[in-house]
Steps between C-alpha positions, in 0.01 A plus 500: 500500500743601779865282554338392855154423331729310191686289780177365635451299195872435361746268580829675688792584255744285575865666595814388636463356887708829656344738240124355643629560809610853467168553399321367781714665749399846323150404514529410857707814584213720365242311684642496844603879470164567425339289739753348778613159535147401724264727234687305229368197290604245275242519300595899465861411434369215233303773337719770502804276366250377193494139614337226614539407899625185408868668307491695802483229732788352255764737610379579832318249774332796689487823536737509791780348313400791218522801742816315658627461092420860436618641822866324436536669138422826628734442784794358265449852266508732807829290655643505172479875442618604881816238407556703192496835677732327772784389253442827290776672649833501739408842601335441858282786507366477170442120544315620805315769261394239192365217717260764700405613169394161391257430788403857362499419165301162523192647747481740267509291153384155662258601748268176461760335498634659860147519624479108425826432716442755803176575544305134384192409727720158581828623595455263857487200290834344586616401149400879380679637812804261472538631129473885576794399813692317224496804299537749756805314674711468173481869439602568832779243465590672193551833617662317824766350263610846411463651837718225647767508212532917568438558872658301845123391537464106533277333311235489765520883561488496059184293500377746739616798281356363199151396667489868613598652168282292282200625759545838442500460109146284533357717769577854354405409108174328660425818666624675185282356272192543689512870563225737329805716431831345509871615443617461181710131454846619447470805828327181726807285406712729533406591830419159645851350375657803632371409843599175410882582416510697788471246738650198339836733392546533835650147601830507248731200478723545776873524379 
């Protein structure tokens, strides 16, 4: 008898609320990679997690609110990481170096995970969008922060800066990782914070 064929006919294990959670999140994760959020079924997600509809209904009304669930833990690793790389240094040009290799790092290690943020088959639903812009605005704030602290740019022109900055790192590892034949991580990193450097070095703090 097969664990999915063995679920049919057992009651679900019962496990801490947030550990049951974590579980149906994975389950979910693997079923809308597999199948998009509109392909995607709770019944799938039930069956895949081990459990009965009803626990999943428990934790989650719909499975809106569970893409929306799993879309914000994803998003909360990924900001976490590019904070990380941010604060990982004082050194401006290798701060500029560690946070392009994240976005490198994580479509390379997480790529469900990055294909599930950017490239869903419901990115115009508002609440999906909003969360991406959330996201993609406190990175650029981020990286504003420093550019405003180092340059004579205002915080406006910083915003800009760090919009512009965090759409080269997305753009260039996208194309990266979808290349038959791509550049090695550490030469494309190298070469896209380079470029990067290179134009954001040349607005020094003026005296």
């Amino acid at each position: 008898m097969t664990e999915l064929e063995n679920s049919k006919g057992a009651r679900p294990q019962r496990m801490p609320r947030e550990a049951r959670r974590q579980q149906l999140l994975q389950a979910a994760h693997r079923v809308f990679v597999a199948h998009g959020y509109h392909g995607a079924s709770m019944d799938e997600i039930a069956e895949v997690a081990l459990v009965s509809k009803p626990v999943l209904y428990q934790h989650f009304p719909g499975k809106r609110e569970l893409y929306l669930a799993l879309l914000d833990s994803h998003l909360a690793d990924f900001s976490k990481k590019l904070e990380d790389a941010i604060s990982s240094t004082t050194d401006n040009r290798q701060r500029v170096f560690a946070t392009i290799n994240t976005y490198y790092s994580y479509i390379k290690s997480e790529s469900q995970a990055y294909r599930l943020i950017f490239e869903s088959d419901v990115l115009a639903d508002q609440l999906i969008a909003g969360r991406i812009e959330r996201f993609n605005n406190k990175l650029a704030s981020s990286i504003a922060r420093v550019v405003v602290k180092d340059t004579d740019m205002s915080e406006a022109e910083g915003l800009l800066a760090g919009r512009a900055l965090a759409g080269l790192s997305q753009v260039s590892a996208r194309y990266w990782a979808s290349t038959d034949d791509p550049v090695d991580q550490e030469t494309a990193v190298d070469l896209i914070s380079r470029l990067a450097w290179r134009g954001i070095s040349q607005f020094p703090k003026e005296n």
